[in-house]
Biopython code that builds the backbone (N, CA, C, O; Angstrom):
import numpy as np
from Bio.PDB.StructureBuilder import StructureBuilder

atoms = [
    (1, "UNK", "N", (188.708, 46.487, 122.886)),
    (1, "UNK", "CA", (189.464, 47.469, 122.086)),
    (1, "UNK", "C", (189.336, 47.126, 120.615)),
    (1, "UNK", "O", (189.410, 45.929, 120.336)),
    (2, "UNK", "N", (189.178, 47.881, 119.761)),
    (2, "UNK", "CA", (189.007, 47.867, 118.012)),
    (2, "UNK", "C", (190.452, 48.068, 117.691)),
    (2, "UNK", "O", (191.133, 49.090, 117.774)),
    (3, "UNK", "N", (190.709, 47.084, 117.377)),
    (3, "UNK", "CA", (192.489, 46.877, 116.318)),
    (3, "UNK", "C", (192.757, 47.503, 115.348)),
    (3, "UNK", "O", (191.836, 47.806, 114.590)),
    (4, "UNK", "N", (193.771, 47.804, 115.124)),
    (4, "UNK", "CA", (194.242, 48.723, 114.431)),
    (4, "UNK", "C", (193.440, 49.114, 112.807)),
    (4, "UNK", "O", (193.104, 50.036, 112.065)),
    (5, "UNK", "N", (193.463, 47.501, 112.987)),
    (5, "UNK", "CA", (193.068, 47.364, 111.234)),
    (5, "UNK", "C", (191.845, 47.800, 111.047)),
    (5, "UNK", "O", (191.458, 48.517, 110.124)),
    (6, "UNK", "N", (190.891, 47.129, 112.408)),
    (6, "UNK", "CA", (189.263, 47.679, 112.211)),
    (6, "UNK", "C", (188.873, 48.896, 112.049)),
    (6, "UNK", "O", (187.777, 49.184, 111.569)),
    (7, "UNK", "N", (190.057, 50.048, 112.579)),
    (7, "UNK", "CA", (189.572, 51.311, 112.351)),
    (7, "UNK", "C", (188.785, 51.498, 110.910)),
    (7, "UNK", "O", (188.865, 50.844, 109.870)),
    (8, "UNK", "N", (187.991, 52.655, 111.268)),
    (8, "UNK", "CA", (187.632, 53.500, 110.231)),
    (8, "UNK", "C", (186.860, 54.348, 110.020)),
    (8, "UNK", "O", (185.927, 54.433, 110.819)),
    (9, "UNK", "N", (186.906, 55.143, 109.084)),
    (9, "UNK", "CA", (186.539, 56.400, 109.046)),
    (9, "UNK", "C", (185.217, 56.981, 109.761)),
    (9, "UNK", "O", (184.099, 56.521, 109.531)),
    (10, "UNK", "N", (185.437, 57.921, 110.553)),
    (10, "UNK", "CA", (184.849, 58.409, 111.386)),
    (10, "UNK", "C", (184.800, 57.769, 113.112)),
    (10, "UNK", "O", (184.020, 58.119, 113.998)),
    (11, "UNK", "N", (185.682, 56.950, 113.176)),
    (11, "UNK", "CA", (185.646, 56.571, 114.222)),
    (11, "UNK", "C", (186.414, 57.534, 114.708)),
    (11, "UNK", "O", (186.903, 58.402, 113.985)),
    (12, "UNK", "N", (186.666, 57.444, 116.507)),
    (12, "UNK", "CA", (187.628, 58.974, 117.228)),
    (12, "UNK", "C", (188.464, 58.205, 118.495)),
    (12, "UNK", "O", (187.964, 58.064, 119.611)),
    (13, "UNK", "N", (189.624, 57.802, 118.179)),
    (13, "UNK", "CA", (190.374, 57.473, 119.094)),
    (13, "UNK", "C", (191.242, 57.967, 120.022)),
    (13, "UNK", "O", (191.476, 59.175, 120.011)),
    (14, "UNK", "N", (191.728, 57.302, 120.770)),
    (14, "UNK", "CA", (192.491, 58.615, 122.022)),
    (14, "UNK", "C", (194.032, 58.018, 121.208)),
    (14, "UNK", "O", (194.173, 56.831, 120.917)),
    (15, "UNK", "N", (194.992, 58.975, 120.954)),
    (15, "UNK", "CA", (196.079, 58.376, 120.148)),
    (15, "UNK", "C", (197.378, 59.537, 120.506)),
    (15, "UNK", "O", (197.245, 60.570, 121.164)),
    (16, "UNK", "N", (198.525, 59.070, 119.921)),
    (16, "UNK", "CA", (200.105, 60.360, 120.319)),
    (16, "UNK", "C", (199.744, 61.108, 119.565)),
    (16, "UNK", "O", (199.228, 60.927, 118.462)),
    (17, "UNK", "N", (200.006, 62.091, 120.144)),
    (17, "UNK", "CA", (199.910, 63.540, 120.010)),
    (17, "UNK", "C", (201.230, 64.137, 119.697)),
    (17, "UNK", "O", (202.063, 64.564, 120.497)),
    (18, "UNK", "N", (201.303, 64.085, 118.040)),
    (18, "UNK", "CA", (202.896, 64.456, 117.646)),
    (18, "UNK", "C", (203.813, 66.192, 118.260)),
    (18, "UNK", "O", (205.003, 66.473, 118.399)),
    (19, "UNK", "N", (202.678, 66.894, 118.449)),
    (19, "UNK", "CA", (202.715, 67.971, 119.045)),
    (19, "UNK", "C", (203.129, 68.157, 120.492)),
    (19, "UNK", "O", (204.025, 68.941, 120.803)),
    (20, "UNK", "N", (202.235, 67.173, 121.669)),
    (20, "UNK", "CA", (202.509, 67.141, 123.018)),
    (20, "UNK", "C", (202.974, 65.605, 123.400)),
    (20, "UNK", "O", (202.746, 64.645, 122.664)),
    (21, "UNK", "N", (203.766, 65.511, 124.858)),
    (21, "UNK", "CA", (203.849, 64.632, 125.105)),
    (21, "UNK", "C", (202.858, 63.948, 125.857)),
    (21, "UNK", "O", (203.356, 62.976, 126.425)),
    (22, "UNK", "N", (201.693, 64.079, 126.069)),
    (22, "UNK", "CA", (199.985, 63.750, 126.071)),
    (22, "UNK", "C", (199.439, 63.141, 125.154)),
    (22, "UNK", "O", (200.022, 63.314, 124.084)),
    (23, "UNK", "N", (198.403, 62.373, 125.093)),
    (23, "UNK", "CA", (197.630, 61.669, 123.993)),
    (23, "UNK", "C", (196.600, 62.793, 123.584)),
    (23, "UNK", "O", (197.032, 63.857, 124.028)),
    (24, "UNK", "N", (195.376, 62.982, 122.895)),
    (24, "UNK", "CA", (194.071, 63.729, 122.329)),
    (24, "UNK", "C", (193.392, 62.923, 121.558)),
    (24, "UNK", "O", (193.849, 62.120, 120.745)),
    (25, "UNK", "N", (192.194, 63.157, 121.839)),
    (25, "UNK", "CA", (191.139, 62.634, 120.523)),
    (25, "UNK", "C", (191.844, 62.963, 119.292)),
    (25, "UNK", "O", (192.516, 63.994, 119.254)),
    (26, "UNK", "N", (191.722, 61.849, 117.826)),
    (26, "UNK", "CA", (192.022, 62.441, 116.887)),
    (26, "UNK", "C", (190.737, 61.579, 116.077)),
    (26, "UNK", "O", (190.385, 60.719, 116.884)),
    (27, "UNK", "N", (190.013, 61.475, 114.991)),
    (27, "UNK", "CA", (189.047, 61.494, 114.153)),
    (27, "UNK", "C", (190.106, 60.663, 113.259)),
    (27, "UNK", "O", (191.228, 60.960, 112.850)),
    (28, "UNK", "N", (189.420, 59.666, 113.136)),
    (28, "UNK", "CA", (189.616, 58.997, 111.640)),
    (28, "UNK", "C", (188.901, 59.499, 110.197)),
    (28, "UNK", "O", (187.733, 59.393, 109.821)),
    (29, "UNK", "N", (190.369, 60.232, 109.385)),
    (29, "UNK", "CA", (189.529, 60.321, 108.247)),
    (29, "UNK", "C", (189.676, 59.175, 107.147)),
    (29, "UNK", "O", (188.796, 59.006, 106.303)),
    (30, "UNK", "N", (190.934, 58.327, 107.203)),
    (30, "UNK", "CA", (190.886, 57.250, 105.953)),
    (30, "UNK", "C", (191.915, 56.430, 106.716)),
    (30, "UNK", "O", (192.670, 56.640, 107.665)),
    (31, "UNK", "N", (191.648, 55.458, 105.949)),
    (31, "UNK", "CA", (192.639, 53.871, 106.546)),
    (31, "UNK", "C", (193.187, 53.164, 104.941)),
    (31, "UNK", "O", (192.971, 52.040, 104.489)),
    (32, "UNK", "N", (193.927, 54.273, 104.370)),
    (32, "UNK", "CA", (194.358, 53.781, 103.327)),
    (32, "UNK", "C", (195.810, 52.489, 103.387)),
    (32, "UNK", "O", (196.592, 52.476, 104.338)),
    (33, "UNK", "N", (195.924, 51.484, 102.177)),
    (33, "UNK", "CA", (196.895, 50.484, 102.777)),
    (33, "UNK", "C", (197.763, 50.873, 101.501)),
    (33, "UNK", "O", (197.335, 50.910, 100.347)),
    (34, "UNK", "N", (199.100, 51.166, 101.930)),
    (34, "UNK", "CA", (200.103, 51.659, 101.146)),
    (34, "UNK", "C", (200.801, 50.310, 100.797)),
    (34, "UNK", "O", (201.013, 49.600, 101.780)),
    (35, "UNK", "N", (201.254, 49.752, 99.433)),
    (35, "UNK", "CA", (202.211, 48.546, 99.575)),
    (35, "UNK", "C", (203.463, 48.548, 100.465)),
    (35, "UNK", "O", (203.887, 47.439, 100.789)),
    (36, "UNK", "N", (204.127, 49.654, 100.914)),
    (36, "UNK", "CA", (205.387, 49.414, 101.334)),
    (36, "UNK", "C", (205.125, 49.926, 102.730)),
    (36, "UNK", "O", (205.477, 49.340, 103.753)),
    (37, "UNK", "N", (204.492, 51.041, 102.678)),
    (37, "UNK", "CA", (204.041, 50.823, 104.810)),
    (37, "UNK", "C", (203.287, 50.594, 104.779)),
    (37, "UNK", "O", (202.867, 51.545, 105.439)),
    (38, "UNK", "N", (202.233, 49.920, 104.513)),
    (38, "UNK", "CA", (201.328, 49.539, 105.339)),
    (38, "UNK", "C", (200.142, 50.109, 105.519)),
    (38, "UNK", "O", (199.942, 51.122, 104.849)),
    (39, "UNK", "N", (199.098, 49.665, 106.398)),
    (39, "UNK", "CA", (198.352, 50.569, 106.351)),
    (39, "UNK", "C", (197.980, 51.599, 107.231)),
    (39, "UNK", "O", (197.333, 51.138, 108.171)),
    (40, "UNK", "N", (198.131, 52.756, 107.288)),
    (40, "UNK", "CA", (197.925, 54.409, 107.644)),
    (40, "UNK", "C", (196.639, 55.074, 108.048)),
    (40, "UNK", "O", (195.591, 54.964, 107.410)),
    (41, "UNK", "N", (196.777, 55.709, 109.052)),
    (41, "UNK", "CA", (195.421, 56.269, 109.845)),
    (41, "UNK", "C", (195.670, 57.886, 109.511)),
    (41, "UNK", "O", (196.546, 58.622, 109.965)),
    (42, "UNK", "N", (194.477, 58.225, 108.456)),
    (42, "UNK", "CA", (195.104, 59.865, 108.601)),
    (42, "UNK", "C", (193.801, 60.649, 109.249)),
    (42, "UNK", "O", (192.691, 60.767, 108.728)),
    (43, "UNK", "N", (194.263, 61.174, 110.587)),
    (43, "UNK", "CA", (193.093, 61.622, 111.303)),
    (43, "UNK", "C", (193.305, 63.062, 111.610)),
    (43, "UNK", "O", (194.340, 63.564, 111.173)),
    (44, "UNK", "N", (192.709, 63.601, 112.106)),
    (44, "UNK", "CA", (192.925, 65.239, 112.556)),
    (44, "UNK", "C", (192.044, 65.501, 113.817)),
    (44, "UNK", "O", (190.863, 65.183, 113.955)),
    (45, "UNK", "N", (192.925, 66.204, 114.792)),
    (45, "UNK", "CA", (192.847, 66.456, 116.075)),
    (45, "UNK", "C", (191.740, 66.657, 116.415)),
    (45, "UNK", "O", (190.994, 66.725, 115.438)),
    (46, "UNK", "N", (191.024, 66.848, 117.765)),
    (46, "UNK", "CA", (190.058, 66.794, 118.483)),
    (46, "UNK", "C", (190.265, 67.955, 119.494)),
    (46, "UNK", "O", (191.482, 68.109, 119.594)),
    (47, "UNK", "N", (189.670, 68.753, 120.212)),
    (47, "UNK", "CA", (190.538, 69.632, 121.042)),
    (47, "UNK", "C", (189.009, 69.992, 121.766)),
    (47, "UNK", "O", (187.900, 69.825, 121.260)),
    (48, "UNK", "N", (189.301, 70.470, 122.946)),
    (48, "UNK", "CA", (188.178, 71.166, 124.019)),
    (48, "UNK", "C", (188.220, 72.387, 123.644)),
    (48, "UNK", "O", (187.200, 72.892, 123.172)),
    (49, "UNK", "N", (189.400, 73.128, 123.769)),
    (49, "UNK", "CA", (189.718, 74.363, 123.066)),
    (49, "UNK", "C", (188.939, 75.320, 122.432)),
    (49, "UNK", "O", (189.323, 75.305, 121.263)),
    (50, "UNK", "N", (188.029, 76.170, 122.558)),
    (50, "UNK", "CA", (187.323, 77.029, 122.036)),
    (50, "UNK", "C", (187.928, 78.227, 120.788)),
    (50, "UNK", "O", (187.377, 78.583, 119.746)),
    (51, "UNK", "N", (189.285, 78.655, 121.387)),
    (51, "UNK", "CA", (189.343, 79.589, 120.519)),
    (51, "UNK", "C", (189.963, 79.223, 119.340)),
    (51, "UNK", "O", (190.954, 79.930, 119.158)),
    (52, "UNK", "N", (189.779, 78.373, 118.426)),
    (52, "UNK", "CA", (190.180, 77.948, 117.039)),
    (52, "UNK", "C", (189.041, 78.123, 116.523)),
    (52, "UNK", "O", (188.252, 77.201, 116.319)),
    (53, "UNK", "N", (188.795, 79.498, 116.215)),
    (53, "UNK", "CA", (187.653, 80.160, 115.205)),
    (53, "UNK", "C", (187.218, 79.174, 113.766)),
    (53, "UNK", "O", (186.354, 79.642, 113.025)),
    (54, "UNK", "N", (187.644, 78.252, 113.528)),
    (54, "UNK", "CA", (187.537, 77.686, 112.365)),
    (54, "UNK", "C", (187.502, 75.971, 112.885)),
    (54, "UNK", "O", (187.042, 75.067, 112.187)),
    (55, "UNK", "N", (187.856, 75.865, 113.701)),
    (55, "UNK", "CA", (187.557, 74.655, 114.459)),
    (55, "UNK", "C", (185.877, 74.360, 114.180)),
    (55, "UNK", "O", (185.117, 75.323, 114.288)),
    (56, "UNK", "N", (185.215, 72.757, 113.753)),
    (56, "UNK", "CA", (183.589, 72.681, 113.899)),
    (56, "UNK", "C", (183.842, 71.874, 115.540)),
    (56, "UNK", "O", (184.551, 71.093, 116.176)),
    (57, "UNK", "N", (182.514, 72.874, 115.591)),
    (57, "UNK", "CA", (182.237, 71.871, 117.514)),
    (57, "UNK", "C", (180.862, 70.715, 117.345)),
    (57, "UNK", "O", (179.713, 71.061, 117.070)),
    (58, "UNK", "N", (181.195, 69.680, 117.521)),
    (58, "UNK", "CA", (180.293, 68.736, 117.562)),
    (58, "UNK", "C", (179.855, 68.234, 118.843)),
    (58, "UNK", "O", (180.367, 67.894, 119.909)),
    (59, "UNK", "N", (178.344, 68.347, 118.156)),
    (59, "UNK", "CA", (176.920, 68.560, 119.011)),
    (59, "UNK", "C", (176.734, 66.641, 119.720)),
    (59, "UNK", "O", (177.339, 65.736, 119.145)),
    (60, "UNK", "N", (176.067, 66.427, 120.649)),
    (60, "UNK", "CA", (175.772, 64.878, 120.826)),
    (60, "UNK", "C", (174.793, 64.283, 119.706)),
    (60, "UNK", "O", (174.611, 63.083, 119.499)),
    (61, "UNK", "N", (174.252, 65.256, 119.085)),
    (61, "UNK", "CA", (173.656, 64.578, 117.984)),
    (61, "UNK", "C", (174.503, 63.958, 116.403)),
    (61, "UNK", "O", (174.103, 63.371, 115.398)),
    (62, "UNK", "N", (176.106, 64.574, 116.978)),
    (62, "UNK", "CA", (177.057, 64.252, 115.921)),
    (62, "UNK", "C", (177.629, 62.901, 115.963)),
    (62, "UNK", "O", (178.232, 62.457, 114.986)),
    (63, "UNK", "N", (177.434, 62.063, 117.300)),
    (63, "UNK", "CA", (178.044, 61.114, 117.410)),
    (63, "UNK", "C", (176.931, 59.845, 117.183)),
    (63, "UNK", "O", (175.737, 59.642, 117.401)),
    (64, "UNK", "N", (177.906, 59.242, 116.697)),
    (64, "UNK", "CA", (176.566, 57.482, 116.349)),
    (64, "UNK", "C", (177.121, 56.838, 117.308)),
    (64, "UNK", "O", (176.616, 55.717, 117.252)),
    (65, "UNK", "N", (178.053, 56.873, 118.384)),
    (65, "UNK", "CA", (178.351, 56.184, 119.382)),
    (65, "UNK", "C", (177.873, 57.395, 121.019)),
    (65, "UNK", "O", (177.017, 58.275, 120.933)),
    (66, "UNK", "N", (178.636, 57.110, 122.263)),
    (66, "UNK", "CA", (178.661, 57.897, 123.245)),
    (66, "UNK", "C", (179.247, 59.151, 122.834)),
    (66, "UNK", "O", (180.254, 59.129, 122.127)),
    (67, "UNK", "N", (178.635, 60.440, 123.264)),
    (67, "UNK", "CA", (179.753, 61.645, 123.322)),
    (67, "UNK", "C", (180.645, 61.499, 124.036)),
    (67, "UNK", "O", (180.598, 60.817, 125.059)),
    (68, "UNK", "N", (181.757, 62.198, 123.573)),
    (68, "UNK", "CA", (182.557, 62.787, 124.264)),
    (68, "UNK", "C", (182.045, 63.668, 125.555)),
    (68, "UNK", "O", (181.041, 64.363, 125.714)),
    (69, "UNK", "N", (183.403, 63.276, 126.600)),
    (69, "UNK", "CA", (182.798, 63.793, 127.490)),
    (69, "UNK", "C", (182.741, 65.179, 127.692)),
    (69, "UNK", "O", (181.876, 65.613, 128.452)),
    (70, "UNK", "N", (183.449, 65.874, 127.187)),
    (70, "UNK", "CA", (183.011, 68.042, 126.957)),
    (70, "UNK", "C", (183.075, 67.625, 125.886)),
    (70, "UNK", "O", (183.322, 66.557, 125.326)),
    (71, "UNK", "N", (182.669, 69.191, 125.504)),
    (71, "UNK", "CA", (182.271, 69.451, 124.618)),
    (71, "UNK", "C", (183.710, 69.703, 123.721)),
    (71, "UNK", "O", (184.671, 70.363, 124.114)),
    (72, "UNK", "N", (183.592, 68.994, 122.403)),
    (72, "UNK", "CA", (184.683, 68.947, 121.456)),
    (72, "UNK", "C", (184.764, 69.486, 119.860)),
    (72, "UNK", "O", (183.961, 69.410, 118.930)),
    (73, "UNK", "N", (186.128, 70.073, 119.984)),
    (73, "UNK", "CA", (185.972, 70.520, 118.247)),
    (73, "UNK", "C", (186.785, 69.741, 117.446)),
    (73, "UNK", "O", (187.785, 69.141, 117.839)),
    (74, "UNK", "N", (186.298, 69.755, 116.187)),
    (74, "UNK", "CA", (187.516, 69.576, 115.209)),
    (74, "UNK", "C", (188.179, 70.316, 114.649)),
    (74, "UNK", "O", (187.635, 71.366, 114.305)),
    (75, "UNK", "N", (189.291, 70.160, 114.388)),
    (75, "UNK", "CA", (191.119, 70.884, 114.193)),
    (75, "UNK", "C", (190.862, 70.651, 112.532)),
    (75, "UNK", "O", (191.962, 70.278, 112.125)),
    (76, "UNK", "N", (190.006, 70.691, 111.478)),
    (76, "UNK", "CA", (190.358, 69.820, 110.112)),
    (76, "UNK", "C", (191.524, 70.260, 109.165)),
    (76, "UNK", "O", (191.660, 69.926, 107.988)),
    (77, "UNK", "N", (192.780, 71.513, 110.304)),
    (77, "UNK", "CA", (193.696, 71.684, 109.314)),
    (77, "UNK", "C", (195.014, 71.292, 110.132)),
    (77, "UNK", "O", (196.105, 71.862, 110.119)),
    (78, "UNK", "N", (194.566, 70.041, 110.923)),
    (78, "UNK", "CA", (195.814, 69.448, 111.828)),
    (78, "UNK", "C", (195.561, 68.144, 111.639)),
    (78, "UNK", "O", (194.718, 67.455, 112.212)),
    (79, "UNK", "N", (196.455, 67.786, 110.675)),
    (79, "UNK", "CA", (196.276, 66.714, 110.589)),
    (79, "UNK", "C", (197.727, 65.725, 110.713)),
    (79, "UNK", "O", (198.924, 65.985, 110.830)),
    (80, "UNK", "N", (196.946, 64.510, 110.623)),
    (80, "UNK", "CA", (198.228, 63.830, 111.845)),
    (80, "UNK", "C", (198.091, 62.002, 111.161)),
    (80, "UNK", "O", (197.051, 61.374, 111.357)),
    (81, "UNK", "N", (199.026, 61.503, 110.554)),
    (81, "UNK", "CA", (199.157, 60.439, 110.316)),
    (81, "UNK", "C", (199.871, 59.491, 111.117)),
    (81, "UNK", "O", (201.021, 59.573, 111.549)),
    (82, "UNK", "N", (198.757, 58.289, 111.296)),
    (82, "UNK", "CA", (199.793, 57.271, 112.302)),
    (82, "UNK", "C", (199.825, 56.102, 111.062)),
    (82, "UNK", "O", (199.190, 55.956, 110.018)),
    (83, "UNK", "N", (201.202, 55.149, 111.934)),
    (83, "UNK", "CA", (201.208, 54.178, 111.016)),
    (83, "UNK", "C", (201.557, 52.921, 112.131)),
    (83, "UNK", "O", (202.327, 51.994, 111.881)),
    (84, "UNK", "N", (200.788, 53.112, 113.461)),
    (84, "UNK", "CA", (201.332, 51.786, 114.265)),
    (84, "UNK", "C", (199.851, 51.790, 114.716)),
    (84, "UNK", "O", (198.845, 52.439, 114.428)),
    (85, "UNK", "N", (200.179, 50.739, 115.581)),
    (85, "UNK", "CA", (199.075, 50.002, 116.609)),
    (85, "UNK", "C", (199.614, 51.235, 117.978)),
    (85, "UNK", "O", (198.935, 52.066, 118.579)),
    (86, "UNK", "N", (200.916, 50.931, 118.082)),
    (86, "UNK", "CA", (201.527, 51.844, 119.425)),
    (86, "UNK", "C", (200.736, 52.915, 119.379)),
    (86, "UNK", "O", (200.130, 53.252, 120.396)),
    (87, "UNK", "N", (200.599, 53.697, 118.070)),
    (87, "UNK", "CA", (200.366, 55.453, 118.407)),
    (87, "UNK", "C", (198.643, 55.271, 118.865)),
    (87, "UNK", "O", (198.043, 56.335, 118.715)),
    (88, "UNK", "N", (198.021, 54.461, 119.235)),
    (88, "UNK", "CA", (196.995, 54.544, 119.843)),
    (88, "UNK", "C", (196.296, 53.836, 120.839)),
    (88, "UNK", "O", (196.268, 52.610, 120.739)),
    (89, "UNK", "N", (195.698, 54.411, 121.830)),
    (89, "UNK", "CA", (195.921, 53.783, 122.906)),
    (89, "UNK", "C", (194.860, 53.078, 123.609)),
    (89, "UNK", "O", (194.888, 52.224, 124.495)),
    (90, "UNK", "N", (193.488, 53.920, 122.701)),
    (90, "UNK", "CA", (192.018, 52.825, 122.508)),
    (90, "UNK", "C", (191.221, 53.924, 121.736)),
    (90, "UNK", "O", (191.482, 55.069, 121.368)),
    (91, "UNK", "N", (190.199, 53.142, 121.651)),
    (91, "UNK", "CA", (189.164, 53.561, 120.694)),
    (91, "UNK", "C", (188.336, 54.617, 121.484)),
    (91, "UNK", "O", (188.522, 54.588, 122.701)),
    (92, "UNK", "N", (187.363, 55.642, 120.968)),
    (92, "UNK", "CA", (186.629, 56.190, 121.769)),
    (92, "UNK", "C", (184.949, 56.418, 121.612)),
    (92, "UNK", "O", (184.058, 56.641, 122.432)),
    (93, "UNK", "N", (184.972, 56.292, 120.519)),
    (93, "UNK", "CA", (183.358, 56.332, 119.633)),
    (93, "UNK", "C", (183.701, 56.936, 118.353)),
    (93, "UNK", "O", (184.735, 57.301, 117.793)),
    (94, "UNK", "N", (182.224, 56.902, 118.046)),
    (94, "UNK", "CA", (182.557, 57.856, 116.188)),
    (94, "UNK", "C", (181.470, 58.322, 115.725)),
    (94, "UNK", "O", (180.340, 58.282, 116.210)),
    (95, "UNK", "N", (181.926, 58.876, 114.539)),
    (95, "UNK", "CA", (180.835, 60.227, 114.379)),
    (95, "UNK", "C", (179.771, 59.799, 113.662)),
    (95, "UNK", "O", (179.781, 58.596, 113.401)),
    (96, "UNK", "N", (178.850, 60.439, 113.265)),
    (96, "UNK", "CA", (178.004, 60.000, 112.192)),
    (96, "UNK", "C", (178.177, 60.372, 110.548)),
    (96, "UNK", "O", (178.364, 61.526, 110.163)),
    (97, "UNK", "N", (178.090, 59.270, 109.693)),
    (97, "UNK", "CA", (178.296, 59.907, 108.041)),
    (97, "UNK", "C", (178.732, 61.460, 108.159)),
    (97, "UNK", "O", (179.835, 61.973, 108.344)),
    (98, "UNK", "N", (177.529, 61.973, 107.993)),
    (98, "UNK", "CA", (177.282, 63.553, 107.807)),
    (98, "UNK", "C", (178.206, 64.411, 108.151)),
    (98, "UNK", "O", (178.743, 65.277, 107.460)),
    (99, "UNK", "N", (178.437, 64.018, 109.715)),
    (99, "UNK", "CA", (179.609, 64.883, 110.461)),
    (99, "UNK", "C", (180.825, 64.909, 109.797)),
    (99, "UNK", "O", (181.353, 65.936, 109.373)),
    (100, "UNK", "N", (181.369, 63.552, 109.683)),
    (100, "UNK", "CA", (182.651, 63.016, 108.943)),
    (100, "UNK", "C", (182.849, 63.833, 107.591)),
    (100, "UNK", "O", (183.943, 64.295, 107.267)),
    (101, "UNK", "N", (181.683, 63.969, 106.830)),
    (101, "UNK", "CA", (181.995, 64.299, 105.595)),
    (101, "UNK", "C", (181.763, 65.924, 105.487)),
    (101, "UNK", "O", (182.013, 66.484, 104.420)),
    (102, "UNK", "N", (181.304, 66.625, 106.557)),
    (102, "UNK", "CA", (181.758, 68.080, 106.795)),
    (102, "UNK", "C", (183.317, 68.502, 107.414)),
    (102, "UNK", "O", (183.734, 69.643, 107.213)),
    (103, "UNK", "N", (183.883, 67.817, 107.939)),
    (103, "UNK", "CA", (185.183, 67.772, 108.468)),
    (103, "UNK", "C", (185.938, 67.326, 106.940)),
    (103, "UNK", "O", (186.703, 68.221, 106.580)),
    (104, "UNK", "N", (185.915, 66.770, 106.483)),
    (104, "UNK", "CA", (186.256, 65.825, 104.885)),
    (104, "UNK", "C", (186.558, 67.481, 104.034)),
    (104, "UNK", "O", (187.471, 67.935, 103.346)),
    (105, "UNK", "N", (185.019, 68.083, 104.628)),
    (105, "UNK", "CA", (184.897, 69.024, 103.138)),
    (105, "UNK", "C", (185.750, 69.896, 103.519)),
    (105, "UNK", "O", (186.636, 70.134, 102.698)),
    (106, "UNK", "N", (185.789, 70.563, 104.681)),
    (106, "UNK", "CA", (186.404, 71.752, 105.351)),
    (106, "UNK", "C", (188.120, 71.517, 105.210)),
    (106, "UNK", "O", (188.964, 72.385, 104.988)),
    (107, "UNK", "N", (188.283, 70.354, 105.373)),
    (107, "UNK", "CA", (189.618, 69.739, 105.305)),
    (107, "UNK", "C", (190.285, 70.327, 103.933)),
    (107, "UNK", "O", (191.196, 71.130, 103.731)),
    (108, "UNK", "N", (189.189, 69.360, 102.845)),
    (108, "UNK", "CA", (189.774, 70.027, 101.337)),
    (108, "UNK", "C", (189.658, 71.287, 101.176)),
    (108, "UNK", "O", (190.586, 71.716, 100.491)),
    (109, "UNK", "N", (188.806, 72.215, 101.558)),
    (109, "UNK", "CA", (188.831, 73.786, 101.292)),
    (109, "UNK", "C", (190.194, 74.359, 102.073)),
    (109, "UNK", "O", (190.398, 75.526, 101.741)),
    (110, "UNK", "N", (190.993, 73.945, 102.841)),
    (110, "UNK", "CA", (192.078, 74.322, 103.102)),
    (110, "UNK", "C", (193.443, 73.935, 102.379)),
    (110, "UNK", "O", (194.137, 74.672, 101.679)),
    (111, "UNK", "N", (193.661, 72.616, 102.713)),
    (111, "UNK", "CA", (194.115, 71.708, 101.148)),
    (111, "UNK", "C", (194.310, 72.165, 99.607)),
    (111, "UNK", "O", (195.283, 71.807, 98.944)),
    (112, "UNK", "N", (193.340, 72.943, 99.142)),
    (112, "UNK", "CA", (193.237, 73.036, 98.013)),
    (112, "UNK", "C", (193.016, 74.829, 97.497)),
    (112, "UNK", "O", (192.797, 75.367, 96.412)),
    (113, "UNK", "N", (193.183, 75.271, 98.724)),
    (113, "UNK", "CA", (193.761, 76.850, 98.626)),
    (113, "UNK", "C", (194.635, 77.202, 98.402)),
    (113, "UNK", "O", (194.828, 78.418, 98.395)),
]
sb = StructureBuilder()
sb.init_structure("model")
sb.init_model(0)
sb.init_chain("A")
sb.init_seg("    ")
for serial, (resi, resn, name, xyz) in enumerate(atoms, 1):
    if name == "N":
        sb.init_residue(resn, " ", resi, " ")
    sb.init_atom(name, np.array(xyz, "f"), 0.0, 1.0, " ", f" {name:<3s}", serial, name[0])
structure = sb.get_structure()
């Protein structure tokens, strides 16, 4: 298992799901270390889910580790900050540069509307 701290960006862990009482893939986008909490995983959801028209679906050529096992999208306007070891429950693989930093961009074009 990769510890909390090792995370990072672009990696995709199985983690709480502030929404359900179920875990989901969520995408590491940064592992920033705050002086007073600590340091913070801000990732955004993962989903099988097809109909989130704005969702990107990543291909097996997106991952620098194993795919996922279906086929998966990214959520880049659900985003979800952890700040424990608890809220995750293992590691799962991760994406490649490229991918990461199209999820990054799509993220800020919502962000900044």
């Amino acid at each position: 298992m990769t510890g909390f701290g090792e995370l990072e960006r672009g990696d995709i862990i199985w983690g709480t799901d502030p929404l359900s009482d179920k875990g989901r893939p969520m995408l590491v986008l940064g592992t920033p270390q705050f002086p007073t909490h600590g340091l913070q995983l801000i990732t955004v959801l993962i989903s099988t889910k097809t109909y989130h028209e704005e969702s990107l679906t990543l291909h097996d050529d997106d991952y620098e580790g194993a795919p996922l096992g279906e086929r998966s999208h990214v959520l880049p306007w659900s985003l979800v900050t952890l700040n424990n070891a608890t809220d995750i429950e293992f590691y799962m693989t991760s994406l490649v540069n490229e991918r990461t930093e199209d999820v990054v961009t799509q993220l800020i074009s919502y962000i900044s509307s």
